[in-house]
NUDO-722386 format. One line per field, with one value per residue (C-alpha): x, y, z; residue in three letters; residue number from 1. Coordinates in steps of 0.05 Angstrom, whole numbers, plus 5000, padded with zeros to 4 digits. Layout:
BEGIN
xx	(X; ...) $
yy	(Y; ...) $
zz	(Z; ...) $
r	(Ala; ...) $
k	(NUM; ...) $
***
This chain:
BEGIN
xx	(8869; 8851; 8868; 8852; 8786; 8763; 8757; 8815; 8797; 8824; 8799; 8826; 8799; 8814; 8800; 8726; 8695; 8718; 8727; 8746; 8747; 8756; 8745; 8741; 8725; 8773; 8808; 8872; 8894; 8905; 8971; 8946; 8888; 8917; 8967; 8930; 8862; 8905; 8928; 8843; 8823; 8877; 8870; 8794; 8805; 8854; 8913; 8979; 9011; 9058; 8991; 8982; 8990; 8989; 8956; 8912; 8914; 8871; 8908; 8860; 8846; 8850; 8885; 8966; 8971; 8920; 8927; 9007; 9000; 8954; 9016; 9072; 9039; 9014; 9090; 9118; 9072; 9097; 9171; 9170; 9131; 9152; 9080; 9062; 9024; 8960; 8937; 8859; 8822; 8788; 8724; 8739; 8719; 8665; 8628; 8633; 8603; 8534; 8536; 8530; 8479; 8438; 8444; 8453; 8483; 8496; 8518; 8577; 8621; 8643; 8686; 8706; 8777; 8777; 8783; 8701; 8714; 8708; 8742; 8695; 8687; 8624; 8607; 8571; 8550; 8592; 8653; 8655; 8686; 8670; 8735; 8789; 8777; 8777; 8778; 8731; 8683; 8615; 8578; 8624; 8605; 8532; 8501; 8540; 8517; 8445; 8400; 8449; 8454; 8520; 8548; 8601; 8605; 8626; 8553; 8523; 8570; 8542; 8476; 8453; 8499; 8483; 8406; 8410; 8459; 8474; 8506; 8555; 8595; 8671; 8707; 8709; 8764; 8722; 8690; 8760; 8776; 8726; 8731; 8813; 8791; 8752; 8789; 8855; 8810; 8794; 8859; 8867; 8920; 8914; 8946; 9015; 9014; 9023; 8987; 8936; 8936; 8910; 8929; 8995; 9001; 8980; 9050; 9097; 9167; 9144; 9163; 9227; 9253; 9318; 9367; 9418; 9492; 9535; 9600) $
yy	(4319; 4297; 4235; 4256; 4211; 4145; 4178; 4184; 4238; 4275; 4333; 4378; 4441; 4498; 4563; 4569; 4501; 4424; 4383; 4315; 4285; 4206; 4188; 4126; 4108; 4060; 4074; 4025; 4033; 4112; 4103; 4043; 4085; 4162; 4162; 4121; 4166; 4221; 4188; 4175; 4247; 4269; 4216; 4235; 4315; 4296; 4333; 4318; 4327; 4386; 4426; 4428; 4499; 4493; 4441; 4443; 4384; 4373; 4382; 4348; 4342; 4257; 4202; 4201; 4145; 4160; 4250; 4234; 4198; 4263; 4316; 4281; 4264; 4337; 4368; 4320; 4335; 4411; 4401; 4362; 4421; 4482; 4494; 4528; 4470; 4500; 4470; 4475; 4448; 4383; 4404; 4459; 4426; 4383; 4445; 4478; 4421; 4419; 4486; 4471; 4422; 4474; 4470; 4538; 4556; 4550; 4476; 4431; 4381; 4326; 4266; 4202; 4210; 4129; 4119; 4133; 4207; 4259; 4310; 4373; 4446; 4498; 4545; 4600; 4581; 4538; 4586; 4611; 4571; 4598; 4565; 4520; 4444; 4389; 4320; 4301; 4248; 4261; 4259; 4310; 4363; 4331; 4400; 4440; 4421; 4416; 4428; 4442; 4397; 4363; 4341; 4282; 4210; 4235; 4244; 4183; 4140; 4169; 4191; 4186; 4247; 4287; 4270; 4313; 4280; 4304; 4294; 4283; 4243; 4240; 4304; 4310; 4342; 4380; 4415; 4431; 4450; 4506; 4531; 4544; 4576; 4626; 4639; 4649; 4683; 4736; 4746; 4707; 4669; 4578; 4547; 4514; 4443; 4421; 4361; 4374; 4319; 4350; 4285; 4239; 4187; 4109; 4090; 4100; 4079; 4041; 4064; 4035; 4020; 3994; 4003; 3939; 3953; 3909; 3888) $
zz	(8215; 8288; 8314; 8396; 8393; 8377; 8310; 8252; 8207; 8159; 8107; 8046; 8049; 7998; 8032; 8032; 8035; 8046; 7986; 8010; 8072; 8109; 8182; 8209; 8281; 8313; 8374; 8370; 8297; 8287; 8270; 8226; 8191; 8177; 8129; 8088; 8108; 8075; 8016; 8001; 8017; 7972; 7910; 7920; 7903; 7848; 7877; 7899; 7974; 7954; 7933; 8004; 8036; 8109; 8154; 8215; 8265; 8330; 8390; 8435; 8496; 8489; 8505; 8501; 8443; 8396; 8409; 8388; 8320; 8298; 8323; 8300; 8231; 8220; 8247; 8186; 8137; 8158; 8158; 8094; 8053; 8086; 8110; 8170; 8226; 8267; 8329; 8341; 8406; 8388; 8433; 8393; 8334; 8352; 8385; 8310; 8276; 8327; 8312; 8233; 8250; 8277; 8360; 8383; 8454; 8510; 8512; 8523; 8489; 8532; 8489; 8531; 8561; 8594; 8680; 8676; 8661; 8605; 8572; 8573; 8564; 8560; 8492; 8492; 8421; 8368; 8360; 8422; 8493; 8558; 8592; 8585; 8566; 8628; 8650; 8706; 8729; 8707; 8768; 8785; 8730; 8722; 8767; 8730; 8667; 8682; 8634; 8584; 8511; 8509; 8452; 8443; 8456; 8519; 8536; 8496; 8551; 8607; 8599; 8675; 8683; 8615; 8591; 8531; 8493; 8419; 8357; 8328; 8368; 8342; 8310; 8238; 8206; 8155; 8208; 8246; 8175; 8166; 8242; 8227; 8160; 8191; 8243; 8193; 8153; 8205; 8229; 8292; 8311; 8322; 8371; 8370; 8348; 8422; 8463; 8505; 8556; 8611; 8654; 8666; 8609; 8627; 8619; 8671; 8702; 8764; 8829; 8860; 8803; 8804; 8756; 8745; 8715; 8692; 8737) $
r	(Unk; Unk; Unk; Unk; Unk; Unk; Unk; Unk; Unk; Unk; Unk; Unk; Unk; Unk; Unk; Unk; Unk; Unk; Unk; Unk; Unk; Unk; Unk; Unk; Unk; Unk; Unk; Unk; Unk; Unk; Unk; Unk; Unk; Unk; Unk; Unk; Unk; Unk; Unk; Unk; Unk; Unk; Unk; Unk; Unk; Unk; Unk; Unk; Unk; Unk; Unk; Unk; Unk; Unk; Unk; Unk; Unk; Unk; Unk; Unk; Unk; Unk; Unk; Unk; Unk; Unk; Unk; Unk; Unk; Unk; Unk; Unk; Unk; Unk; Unk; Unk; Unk; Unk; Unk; Unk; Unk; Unk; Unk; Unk; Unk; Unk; Unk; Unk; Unk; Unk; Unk; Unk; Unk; Unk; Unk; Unk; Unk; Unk; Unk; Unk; Unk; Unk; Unk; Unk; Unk; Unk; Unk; Unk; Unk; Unk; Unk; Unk; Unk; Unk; Unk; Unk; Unk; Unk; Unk; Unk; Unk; Unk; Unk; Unk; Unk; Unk; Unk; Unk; Unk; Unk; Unk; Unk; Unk; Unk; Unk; Unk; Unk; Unk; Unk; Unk; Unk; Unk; Unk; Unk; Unk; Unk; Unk; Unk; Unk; Unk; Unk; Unk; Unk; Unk; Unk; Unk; Unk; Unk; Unk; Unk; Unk; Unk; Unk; Unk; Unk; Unk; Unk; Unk; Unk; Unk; Unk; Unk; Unk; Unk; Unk; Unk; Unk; Unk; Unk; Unk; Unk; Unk; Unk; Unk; Unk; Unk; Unk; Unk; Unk; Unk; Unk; Unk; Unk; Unk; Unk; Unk; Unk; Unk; Unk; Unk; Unk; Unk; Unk; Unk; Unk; Unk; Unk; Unk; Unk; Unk; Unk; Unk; Unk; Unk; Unk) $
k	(1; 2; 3; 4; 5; 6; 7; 8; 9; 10; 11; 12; 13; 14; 15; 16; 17; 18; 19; 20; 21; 22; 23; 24; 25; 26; 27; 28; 29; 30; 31; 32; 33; 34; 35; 36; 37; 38; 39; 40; 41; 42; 43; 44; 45; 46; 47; 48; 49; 50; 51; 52; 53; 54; 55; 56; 57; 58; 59; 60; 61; 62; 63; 64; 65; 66; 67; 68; 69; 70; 71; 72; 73; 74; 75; 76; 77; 78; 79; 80; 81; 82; 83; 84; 85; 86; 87; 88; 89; 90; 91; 92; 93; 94; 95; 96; 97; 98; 99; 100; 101; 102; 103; 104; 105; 106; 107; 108; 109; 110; 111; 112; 113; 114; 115; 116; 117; 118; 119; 120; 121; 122; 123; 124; 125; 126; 127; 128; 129; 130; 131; 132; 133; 134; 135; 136; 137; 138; 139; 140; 141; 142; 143; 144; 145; 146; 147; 148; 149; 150; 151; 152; 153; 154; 155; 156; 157; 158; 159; 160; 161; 162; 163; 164; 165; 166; 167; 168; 169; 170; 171; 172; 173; 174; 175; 176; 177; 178; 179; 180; 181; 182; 183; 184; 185; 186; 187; 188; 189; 190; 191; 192; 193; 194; 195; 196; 197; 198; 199; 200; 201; 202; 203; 204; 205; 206; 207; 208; 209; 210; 211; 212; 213; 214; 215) $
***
């Protein structure tokens, strides 16, 4: 599942290929939309929630509200059954799934992260990053990125800094699905179900603040 976008998605995958999956695009109701996103996916492969071995969950980068709903939902889901939780970059994911609609590398994946500026990072080619994820203003990165494809609604917003914009837009959990497969598959260790922000939240105690006790 990945809830770090504008996107609420969620897949059942059974070891080798997806075989169900629900996204929705709406970023105020994630909390609203994924539990019962995983109650469709689930009631559309005909199997129950305890037949669930393990789950993967997008750990962004995104916004605060939306990233949190994902994390906390998947560490449940985990406690409940007794199944181990995997954390997988969001970019991550989205990189994966222009792979498997054929771009090939180098490129980038830039989604929106609000205040005019982007959550980014570079591939190599669809499984492989070439740094860590970031958040900057896209005339800031726009050189950088020349001539490169980048992929993500990231890019769709802000096409005077990133002309080659592709698909897809949003993650899709079937495709962080299959990336955590293979990667299980061959041995390599996910990440820990932990937020990556990469900025302060919106919300904060204003400065000053004065606290009043009682007499």
């Amino acid at each position: 599942m990945d809830t770090a976008t504008p996107a609420v998605t969620v897949a059942l995958h059974d070891g080798a290929s997806v075989i169900a999956s629900s996204g929705q695009v709406d970023a105020r109701r994630h909390g609203e939309l994924l539990l019962p996103a995983v109650d469709r996916v689930l009631a559309e492969a005909g199997v129950k929630l305890d037949a669930v071995t393990g789950v993967v969950v997008g750990v962004g980068p995104g916004p605060y509200t939306g990233l949190r709903v994902g994390l906390v939902t998947a560490a449940t889901f985990g406690s409940a059954l007794s199944v181990p939780v995997h954390g997988l970059c969001t970019l991550d994911g989205l990189a994966y799934a222009a792979g498997q609609g054929g771009l090939e590398g180098p490129f980038a994946v830039a989604t929106d992260a609000r205040r005019k500026e982007v959550y980014w990072a570079r591939y190599e080619d669809a499984r492989t990053r070439t740094g860590d994820p970031a958040v900057d203003r896209p005339a800031d990165i726009a050189a950088e990125l020349a001539g490169l494809p980048v992929v993500g609604a990231g890019a769709v917003l802000y096409p005077e800094a990133f002309p080659d914009a592709r698909g897809p837009e949003h993650v899709a959990a079937g495709a962080l699905a299959a990336l955590a497969a293979e990667r299980l598959a061959a041995g390599h260790e996910l990440l820990e179900p932990q937020p990556l922000y990469l900025r302060r939240p919106d919300a904060q105690v204003p400065k000053n603040y004065k606290v009043v006790t009682p007499k």
